[in-house]
C-alpha positions as CSV (number, residue, x, y, z in Angstrom):
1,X,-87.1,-88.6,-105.0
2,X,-88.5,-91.5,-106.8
3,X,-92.3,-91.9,-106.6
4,X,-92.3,-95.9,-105.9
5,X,-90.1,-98.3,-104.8
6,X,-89.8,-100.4,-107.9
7,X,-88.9,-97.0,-109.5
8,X,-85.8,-96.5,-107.5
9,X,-85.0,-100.9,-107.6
10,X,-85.2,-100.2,-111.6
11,X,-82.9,-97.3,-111.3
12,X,-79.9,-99.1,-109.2
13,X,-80.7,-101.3,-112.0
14,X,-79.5,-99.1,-114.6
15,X,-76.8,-97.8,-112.4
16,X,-75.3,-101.1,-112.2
17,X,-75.7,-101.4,-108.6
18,X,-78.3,-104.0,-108.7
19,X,-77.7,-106.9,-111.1
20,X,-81.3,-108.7,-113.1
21,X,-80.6,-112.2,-110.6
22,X,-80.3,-109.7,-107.4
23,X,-83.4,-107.8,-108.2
24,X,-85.6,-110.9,-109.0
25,X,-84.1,-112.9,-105.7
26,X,-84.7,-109.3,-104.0
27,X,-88.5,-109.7,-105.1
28,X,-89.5,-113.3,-104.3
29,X,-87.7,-112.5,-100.7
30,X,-90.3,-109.8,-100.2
31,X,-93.3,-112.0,-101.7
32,X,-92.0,-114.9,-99.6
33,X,-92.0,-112.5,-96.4
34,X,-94.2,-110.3,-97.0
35,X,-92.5,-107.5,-96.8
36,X,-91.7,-104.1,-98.1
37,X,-89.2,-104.6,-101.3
38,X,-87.2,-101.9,-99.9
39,X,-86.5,-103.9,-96.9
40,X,-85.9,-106.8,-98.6
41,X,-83.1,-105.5,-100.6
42,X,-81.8,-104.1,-97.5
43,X,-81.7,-107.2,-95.4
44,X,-80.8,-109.5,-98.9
45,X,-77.5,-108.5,-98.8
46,X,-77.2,-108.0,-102.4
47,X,-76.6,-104.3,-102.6
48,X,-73.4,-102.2,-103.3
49,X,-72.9,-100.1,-100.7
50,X,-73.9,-96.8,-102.3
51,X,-77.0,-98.4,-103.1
52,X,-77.6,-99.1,-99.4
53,X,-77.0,-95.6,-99.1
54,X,-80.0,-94.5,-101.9
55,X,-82.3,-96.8,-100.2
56,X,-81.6,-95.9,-96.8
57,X,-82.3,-91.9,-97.9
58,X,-85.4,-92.8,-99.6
59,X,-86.7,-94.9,-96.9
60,X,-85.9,-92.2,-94.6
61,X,-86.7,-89.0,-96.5
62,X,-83.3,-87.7,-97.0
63,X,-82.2,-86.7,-100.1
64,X,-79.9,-88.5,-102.2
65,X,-77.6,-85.9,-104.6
66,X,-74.5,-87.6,-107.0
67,X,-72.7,-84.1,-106.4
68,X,-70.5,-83.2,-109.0
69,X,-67.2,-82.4,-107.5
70,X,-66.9,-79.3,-109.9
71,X,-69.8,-77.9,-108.5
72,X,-68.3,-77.7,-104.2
73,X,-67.2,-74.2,-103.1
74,X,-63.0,-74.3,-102.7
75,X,-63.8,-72.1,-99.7
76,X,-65.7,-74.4,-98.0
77,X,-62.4,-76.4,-97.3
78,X,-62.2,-74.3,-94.6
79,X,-65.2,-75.2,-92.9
80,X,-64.2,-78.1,-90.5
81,X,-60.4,-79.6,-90.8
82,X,-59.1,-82.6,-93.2
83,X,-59.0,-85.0,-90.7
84,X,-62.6,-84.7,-89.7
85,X,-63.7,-85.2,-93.7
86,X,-61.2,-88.0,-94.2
87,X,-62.3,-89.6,-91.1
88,X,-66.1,-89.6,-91.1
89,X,-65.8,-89.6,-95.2
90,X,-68.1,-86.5,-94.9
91,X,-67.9,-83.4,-97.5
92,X,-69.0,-80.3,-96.8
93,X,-71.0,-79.5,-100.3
94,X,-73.2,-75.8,-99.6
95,X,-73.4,-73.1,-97.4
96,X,-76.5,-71.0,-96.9
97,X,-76.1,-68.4,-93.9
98,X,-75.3,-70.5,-90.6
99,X,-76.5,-73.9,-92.4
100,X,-74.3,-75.9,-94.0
101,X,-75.3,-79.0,-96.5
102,X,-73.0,-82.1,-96.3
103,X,-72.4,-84.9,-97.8
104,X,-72.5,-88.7,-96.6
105,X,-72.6,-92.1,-97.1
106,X,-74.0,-93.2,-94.0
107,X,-77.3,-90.8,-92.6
108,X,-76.4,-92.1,-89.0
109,X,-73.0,-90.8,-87.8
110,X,-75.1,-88.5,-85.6
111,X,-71.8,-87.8,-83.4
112,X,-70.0,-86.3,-86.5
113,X,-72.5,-84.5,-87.6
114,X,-72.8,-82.6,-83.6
115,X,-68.9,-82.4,-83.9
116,X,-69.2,-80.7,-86.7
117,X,-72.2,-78.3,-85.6
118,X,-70.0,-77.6,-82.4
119,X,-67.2,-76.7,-84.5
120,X,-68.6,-74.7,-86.6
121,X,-71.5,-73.0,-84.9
122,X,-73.4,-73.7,-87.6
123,X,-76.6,-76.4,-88.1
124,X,-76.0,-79.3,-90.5
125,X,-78.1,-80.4,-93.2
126,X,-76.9,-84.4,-94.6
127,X,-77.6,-85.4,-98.1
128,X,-76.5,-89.0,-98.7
129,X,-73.8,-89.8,-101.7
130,X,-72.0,-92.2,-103.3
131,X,-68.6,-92.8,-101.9
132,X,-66.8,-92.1,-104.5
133,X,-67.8,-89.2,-105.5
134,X,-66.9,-87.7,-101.6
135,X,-63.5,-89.2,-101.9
136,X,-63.7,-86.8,-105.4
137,X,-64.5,-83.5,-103.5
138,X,-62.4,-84.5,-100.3
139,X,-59.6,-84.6,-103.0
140,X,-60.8,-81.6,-104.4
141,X,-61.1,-79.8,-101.5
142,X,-57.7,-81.1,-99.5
143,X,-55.4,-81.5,-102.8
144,X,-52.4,-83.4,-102.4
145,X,-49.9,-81.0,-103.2
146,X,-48.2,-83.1,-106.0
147,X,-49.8,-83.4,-109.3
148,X,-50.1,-87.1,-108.7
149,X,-53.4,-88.7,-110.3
150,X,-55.4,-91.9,-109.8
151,X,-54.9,-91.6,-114.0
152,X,-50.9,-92.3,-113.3
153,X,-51.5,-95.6,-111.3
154,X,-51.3,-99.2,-113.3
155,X,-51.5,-101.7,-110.6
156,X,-50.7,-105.0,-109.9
157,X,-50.6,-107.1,-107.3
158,X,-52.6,-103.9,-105.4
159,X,-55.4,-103.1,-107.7
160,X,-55.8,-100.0,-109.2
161,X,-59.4,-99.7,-107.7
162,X,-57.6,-99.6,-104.3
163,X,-54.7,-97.8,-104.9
164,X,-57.4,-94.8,-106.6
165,X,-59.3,-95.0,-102.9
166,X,-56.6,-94.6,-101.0
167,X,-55.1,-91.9,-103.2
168,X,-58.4,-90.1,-103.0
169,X,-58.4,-90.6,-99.2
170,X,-55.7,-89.4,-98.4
171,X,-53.1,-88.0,-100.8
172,X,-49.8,-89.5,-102.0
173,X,-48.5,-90.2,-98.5
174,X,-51.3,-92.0,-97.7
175,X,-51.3,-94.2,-100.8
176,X,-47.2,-95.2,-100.0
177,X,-48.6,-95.6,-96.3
178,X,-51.0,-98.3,-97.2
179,X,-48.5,-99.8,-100.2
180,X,-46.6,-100.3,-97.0
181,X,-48.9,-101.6,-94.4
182,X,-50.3,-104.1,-97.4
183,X,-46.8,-105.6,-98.3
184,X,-46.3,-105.9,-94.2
185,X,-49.4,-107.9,-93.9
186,X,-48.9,-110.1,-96.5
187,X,-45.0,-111.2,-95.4
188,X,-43.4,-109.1,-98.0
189,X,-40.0,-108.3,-97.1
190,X,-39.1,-105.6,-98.8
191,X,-40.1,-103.2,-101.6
192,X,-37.9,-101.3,-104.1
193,X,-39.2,-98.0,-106.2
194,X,-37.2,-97.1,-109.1
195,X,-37.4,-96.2,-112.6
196,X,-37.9,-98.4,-115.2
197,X,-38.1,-97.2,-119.0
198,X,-41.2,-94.7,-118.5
199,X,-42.6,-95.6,-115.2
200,X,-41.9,-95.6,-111.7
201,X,-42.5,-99.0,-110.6
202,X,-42.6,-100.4,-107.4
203,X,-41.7,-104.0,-106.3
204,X,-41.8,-106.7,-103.6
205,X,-39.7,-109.1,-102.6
206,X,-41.4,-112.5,-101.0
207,X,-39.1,-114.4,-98.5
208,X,-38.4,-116.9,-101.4
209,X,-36.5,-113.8,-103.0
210,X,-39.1,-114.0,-106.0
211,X,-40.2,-110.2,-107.0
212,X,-43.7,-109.3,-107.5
213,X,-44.8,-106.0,-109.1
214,X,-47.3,-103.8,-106.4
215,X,-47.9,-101.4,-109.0
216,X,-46.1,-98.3,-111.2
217,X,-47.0,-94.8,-111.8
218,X,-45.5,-92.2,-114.6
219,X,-41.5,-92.0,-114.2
220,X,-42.3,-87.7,-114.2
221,X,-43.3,-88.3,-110.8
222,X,-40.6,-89.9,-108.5
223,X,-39.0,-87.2,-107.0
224,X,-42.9,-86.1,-105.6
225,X,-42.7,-90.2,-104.4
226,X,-39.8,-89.6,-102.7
227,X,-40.0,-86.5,-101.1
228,X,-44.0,-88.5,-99.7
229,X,-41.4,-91.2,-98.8
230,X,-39.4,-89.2,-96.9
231,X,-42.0,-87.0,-95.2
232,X,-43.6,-90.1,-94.0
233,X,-40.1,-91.5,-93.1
234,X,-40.0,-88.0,-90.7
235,X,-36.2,-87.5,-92.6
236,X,-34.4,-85.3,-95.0
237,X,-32.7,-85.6,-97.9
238,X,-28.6,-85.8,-97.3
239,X,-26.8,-83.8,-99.8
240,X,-25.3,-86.6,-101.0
241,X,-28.5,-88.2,-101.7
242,X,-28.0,-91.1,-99.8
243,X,-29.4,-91.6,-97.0
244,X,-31.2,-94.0,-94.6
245,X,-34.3,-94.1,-91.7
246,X,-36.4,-96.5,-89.5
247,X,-39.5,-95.6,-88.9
248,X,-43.1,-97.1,-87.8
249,X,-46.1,-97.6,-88.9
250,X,-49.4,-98.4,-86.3
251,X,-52.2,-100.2,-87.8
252,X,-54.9,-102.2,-85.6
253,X,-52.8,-105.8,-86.2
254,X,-49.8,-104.1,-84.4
255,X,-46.8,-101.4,-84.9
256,X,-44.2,-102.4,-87.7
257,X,-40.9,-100.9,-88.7
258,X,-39.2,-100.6,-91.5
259,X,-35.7,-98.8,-92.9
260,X,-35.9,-96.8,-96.0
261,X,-32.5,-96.4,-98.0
262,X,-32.6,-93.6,-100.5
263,X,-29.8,-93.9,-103.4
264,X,-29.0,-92.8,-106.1
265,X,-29.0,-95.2,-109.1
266,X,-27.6,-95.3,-112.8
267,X,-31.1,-94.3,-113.9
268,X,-31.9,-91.5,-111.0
269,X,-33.1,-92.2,-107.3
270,X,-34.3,-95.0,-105.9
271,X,-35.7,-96.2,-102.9
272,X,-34.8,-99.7,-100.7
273,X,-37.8,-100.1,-98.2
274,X,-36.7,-103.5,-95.9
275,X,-39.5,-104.6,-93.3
276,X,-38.1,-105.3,-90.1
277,X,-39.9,-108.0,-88.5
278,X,-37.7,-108.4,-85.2
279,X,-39.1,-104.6,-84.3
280,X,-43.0,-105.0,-84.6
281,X,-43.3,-104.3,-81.0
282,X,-42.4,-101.1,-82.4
283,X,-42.4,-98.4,-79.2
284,X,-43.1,-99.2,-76.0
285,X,-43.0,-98.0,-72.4
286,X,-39.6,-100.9,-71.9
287,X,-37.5,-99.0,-74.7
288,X,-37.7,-95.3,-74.1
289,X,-35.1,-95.2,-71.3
290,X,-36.8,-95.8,-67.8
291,X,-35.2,-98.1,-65.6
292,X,-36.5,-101.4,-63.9
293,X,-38.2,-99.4,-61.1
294,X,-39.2,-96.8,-63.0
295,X,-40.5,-98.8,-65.4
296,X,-43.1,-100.6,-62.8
297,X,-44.2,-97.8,-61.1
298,X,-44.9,-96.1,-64.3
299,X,-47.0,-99.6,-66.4
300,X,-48.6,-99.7,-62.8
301,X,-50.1,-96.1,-62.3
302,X,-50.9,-95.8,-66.0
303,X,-53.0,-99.4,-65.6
304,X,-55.0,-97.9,-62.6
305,X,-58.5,-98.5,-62.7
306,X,-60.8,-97.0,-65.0
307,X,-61.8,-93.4,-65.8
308,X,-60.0,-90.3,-67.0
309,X,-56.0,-89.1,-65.5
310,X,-53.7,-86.7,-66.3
311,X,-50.0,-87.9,-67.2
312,X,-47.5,-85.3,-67.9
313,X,-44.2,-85.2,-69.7
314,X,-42.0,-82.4,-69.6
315,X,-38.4,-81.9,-71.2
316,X,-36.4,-79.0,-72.2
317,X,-36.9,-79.3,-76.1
318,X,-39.4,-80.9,-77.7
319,X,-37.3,-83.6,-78.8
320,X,-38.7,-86.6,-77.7
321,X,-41.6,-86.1,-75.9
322,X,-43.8,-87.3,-78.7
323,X,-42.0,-90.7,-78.4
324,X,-42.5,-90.8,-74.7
325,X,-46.3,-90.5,-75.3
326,X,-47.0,-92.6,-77.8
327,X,-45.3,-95.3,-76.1
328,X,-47.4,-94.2,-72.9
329,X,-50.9,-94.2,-75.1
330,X,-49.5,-97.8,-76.6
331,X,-49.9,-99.0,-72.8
332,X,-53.2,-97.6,-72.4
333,X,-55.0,-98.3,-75.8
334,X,-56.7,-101.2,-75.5
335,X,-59.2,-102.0,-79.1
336,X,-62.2,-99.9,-79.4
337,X,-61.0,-96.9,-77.5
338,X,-61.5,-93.8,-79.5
339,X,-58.2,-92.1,-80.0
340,X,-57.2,-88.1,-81.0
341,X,-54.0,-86.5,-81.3
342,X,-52.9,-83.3,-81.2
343,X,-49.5,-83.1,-82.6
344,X,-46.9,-80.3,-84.1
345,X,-46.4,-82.5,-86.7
346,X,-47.3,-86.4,-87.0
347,X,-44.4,-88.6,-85.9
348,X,-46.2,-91.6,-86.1
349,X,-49.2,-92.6,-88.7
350,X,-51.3,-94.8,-86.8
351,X,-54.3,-96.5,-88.6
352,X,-57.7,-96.1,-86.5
353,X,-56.4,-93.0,-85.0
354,X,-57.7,-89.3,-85.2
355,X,-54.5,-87.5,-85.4
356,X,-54.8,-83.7,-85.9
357,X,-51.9,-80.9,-86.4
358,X,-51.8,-78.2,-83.5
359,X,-52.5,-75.6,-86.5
360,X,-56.1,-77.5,-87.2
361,X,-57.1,-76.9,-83.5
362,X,-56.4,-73.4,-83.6
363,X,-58.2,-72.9,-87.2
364,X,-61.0,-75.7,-86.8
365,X,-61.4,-75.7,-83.0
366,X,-61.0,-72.0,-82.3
367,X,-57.7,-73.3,-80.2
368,X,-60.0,-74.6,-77.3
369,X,-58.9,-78.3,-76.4
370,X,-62.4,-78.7,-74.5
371,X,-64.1,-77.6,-77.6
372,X,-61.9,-80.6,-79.5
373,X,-62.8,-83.0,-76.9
374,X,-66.2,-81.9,-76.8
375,X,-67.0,-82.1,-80.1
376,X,-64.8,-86.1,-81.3
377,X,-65.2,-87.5,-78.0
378,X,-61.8,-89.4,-77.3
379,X,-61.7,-92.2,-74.8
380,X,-57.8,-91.0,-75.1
381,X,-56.6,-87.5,-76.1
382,X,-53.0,-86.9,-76.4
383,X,-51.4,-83.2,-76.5
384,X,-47.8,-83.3,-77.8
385,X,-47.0,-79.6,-76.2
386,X,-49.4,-77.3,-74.4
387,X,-47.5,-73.9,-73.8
388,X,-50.5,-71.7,-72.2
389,X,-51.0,-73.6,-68.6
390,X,-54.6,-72.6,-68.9
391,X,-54.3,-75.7,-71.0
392,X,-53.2,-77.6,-68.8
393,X,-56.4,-76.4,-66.3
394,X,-58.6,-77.7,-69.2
395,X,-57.3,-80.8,-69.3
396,X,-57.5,-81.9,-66.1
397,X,-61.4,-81.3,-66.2
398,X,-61.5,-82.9,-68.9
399,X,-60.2,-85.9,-67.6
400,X,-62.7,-85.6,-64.5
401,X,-65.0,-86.3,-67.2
402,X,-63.7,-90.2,-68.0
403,X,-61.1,-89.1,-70.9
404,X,-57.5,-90.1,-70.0
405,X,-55.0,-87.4,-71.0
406,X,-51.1,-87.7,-72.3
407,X,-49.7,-84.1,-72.6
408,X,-46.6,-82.8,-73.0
409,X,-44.8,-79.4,-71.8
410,X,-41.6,-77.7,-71.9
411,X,-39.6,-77.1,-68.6
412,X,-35.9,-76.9,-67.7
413,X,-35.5,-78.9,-65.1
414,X,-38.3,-81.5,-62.6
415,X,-38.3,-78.3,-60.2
416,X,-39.9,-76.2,-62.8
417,X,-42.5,-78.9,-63.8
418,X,-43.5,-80.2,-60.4
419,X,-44.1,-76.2,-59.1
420,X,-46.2,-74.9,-62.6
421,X,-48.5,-78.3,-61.5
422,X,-48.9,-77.0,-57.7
423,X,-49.4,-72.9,-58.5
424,X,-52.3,-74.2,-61.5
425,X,-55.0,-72.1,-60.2
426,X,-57.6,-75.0,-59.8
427,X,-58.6,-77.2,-56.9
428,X,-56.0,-79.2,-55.2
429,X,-58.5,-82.2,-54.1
430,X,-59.2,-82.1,-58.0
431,X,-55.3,-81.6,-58.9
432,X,-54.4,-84.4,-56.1
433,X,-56.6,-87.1,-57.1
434,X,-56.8,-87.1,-61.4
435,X,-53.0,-86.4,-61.9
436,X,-51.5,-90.4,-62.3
437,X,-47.8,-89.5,-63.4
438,X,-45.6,-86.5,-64.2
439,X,-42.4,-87.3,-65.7
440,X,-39.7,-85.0,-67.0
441,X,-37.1,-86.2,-69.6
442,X,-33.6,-85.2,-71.4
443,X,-32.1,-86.5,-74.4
444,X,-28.6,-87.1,-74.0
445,X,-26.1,-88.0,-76.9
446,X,-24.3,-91.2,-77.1
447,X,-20.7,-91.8,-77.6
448,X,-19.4,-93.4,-80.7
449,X,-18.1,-96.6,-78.5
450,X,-15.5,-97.0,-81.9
451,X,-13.4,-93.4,-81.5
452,X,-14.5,-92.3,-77.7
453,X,-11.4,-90.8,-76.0
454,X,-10.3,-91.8,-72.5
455,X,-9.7,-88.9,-70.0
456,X,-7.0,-89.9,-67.3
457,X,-8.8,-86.8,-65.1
458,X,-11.7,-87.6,-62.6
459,X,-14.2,-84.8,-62.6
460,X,-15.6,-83.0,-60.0
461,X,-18.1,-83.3,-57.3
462,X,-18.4,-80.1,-55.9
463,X,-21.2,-78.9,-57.5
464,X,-23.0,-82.6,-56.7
465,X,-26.1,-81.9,-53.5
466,X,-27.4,-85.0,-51.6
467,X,-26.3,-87.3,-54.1
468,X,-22.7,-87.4,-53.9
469,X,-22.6,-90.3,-51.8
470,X,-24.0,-92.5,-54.7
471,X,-21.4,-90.7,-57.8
472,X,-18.3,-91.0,-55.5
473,X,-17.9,-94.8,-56.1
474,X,-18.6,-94.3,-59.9
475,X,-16.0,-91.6,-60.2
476,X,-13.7,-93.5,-58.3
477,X,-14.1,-96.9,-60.2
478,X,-14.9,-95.9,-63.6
479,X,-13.2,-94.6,-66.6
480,X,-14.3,-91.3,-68.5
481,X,-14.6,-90.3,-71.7
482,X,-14.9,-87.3,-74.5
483,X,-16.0,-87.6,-78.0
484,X,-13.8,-88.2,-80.9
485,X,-15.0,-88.6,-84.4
486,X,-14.9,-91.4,-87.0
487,X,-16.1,-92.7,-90.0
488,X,-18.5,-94.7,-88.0
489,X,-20.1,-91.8,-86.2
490,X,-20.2,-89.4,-89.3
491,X,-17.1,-87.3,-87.6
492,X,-19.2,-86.2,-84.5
493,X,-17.9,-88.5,-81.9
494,X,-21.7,-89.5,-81.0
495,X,-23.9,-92.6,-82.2
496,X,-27.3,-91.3,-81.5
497,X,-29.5,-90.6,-77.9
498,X,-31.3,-92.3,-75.4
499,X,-34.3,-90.5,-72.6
500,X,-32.9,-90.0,-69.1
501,X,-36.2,-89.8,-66.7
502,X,-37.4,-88.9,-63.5
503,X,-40.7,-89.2,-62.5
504,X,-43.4,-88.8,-59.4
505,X,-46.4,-91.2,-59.6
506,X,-49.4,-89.7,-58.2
507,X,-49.7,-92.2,-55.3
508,X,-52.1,-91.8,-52.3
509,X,-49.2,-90.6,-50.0
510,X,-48.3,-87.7,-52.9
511,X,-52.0,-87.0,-52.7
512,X,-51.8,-86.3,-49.2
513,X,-48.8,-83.7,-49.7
514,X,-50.7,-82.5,-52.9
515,X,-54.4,-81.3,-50.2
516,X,-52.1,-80.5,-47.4
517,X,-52.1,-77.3,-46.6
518,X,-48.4,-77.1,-46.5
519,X,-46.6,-73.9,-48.6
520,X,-45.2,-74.4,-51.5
521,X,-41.7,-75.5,-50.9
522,X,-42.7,-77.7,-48.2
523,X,-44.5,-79.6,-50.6
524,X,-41.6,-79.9,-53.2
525,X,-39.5,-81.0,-50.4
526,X,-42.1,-83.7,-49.3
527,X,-42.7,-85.1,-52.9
528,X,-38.9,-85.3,-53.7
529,X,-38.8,-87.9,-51.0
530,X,-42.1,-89.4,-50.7
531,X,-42.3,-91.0,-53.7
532,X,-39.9,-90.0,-56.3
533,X,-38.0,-91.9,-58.9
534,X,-34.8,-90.3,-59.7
535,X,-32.8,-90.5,-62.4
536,X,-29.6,-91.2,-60.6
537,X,-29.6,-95.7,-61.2
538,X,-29.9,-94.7,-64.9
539,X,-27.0,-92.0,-65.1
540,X,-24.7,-94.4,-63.0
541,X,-25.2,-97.4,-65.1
542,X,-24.4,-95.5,-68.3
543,X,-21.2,-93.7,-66.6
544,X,-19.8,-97.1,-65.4
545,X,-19.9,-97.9,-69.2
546,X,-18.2,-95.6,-70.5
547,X,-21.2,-94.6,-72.9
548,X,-21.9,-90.8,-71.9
549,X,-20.2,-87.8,-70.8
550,X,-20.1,-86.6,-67.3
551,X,-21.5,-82.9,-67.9
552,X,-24.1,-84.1,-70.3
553,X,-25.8,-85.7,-67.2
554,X,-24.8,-82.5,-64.9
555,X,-28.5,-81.3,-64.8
556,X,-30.2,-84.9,-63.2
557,X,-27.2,-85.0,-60.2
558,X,-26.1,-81.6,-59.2
């Protein structure tokens, strides 16, 4: 602690966070005001941030440490997850007993710093620090798992100031991540990475087809730059080592897409990243597979009111449930909302939002969603796959709280879903009135329109319930088909999958059946007519064109 405040102004001095002109012009502001010179430099607007930092500790008696990153425990990485460090840029530095010492650039982020004392179970002590040097021990403490160093960046057109912070924040994904989102922001239409004498360089192309360099790194580390690229890219390599993916990124200006290409050049692998401009709309509740009605019923129960709801998605495998929720929390998100994730793995990298791995809430969060919710406080929290259905008995008090809850669960069929959610062992007023949707899903493969093979045989409707009456014009008017293979399709006969869905929306007449009093498979009965949304317009539409096979949509009509 400095024992006046023209001791600690002529230290930022020295530290080159305060330049001669700002300190006198920090001065005659006080003299002029009659002020405290403290607050002056505060309110002059003249400070670098980590100077705002040293004055706001002094002024409010906490100390301010320049840690050496050396100096941090490794163990104490396992104190509270990555995400909540990289997030609240907090480092955990000590640990005496139950109290542990972290370290901040901003003293007031009280909700952090109870997040992290209710994860923990332990009482937090804050030191302020420079930024930087918590970006060193978060990097220290979360390594990136490649030996890539801010020491291997040269920049360009991004600096190498920024490239080094987001490297520190976040690892080698991160920094492609942001190379990305920059060159989409700034109407770049493409980047290529490849090897150029020693270095790795990477390059944009302008609409004018002019090239400007982003930066380069050492040549030693492409295939680690590759392997980030596709991780983030949610692909893997082909053996032949070419291959290609779209994916998306989420930032708070929108969702953009872009295809990465990975080749093999004269001089080793490359990368062809194009941004797709025509698919910034990215994912949304109108491309996932629901039909028109579906589709209303679904943006209209989702958009009800304000305060907390359950929607639930279940499917067979847990491919493609995470696309069916994101593009459900891309309906509800609206700016300012506080988003978390809980995901298997992260499918999409959206900017502004806390997304955790399932494996972090069991290790960081002792596995209890409430404690989760408890401790970042979403306005949104969405659950890729709950398997206990205790879960899924948290959750809906958690959304009686005001949170609104996206969740996922694996089921065989609607049947199975719709009967866990009535046998929960929890209120049914409760049940009835903060469940909004639940939706179950299957993926079902497309045929490769180029090779599909006409079948002259109709199949058979025997097996087909109540809704044979609506299949026996198809049948009769429609042509079938069986996969083939091509060139086109790879050999498999298919050319990739769409979502068939059928859904319930928790309307005031399912309420109703949901309090009755009614057994069990009265209910079911009731709620497959009230108001259900079958799958049946969907499956027709893509029989009549010829673009699926009959048994692959066996499970939605028999």
């Amino acid at each position: 602690m400095h024992s006046s405040p023209s001791d600690l102004l002529e230290s930022l001095l020295k530290l080159g966070y305060l330049s001669p002109d700002d300190l006198k012009e920090i001065q005659e502001l006080a003299a002029s005001r009659g002020m405290p010179i403290l607050e002056a430099a505060l309110l002059g607007n003249r400070l670098h941030p980590d100077a705002r930092g040293w004055i706001l500790a002094e002024t409010i008696g906490i100390p301010f440490l320049e840690v050496e990153p050396g100096s941090v425990p490794m163990e104490l990485a396992e104190v509270f997850p990555e995400t909540v460090a990289r997030e609240y840029l907090i480092a955990p530095i000590s640990r005496e007993g139950l109290r542990l010492t972290v370290a901040v650039s901003d003293p007031f982020r009280h909700t952090a710093f109870s997040a992290i004392e209710n994860m923990t179970g332990m009482s937090v002590r804050v030191v302020v620090c420079p930024r930087g040097r918590i970006s060193e021990i978060i990097a220290r403490l979360y390594p990136e798992r490649s030996g890539f160093a801010s020491a291997d960046i040269t920049g360009g057109a991004i600096s190498h100031e920024e490239a080094t912070q987001w490297l520190a924040l976040g690892g080698l994904r991160y920094l492609i991540e942001r190379v990305l989102v920059h060159c989409a922001a700034r109407e770049i239409t493409g980047l290529r990475i490849y090897p150029l004498g020693q270095n790795l360089v990477v390059d944009g192309r302008n609409a004018d087809g002019s090239s400007v360099r982003m930066l380069s790194g050492q040549l030693s580390h492409r295939e680690e730059v590759k392997k980030a690229l596709l991780d983030l890219a949610s692909t893997s390599e082909h053996p032949s080592g070419l291959s290609e993916k779209v994916f998306a990124i989420e930032t708070s200006s929108g969702v953009t897409a872009y295809c990465a290409s990975f080749i093999r050049g004269l001089s080793g692998p490359e990368v062809i990243v194009k941004i797709i401009p025509e698919m910034r709309a990215g994912i949304s509740l109108d491309n996932i597979g629901l039909n028109a009605e579906q589709l209303a019923i679904t943006q209209k129960v989702l958009g009800r009111g304000s305060g907390g709801g359950v929607s639930l998605v279940s499917s067979p495998s847990a491919e493609g449930i995470a696309t069916t929720l994101y593009a459900m929390l891309r309906h509800v998100y609206s700016p300012g909302l506080r988003v978390v994730t809980v995901e298997g793995r992260h499918w999409f990298r959206t900017e502004g939002y806390i997304q955790i791995l399932r494996s972090q809430v069991e290790g960081g969060f002792r596995g209890s969603l409430s404690l989760l919710a408890e401790s970042l406080e979403p306005d949104i929290l969405m659950i890729e796959n709950i398997s206990d259905l205790n879960d899924l008995v948290s959750l809906v008090h958690l959304a009686e709280t005001g949170i609104n809850v996206l969740c996922g669960i694996r089921s065989l069929n609607f049947d199975q879903t719709l009967r866990a959610l009535l046998m929960l062992d929890m209120d049914t007023f409760t049940l009835a009135h903060v469940m909004r949707l639940a939706m179950h899903q299957r993926l079902v493969k497309l045929l490769c329109m180029e090779c599909r093979r006409s079948v002259p045989a109709k199949p058979s409707l025997r097996r087909i319930g109540k809704r044979r009456a609506e299949l026996e014009r198809i049948v009769r008017d429609s042509d079938f088909y069986l996969p083939a293979g091509c060139p086109n399709c790879g050999g498999t006969g298919y050319s990739g999958k769409m979502a068939i869905l059928e859904l319930v929306p928790f309307t005031p007449g399912v309420e109703n059946i949901i309090v009755s009093g009614m057994d069990l498979e009265e209910k079911l009965d009731l709620l497959f007519s009230e108001d259900f949304y079958p799958a049946v317009e969907s499956v027709c539409d893509l029989l009549r064109r010829g673009m699926i096979t009959y048994e692959d949509v066996l499970p939605f009509i028999h």
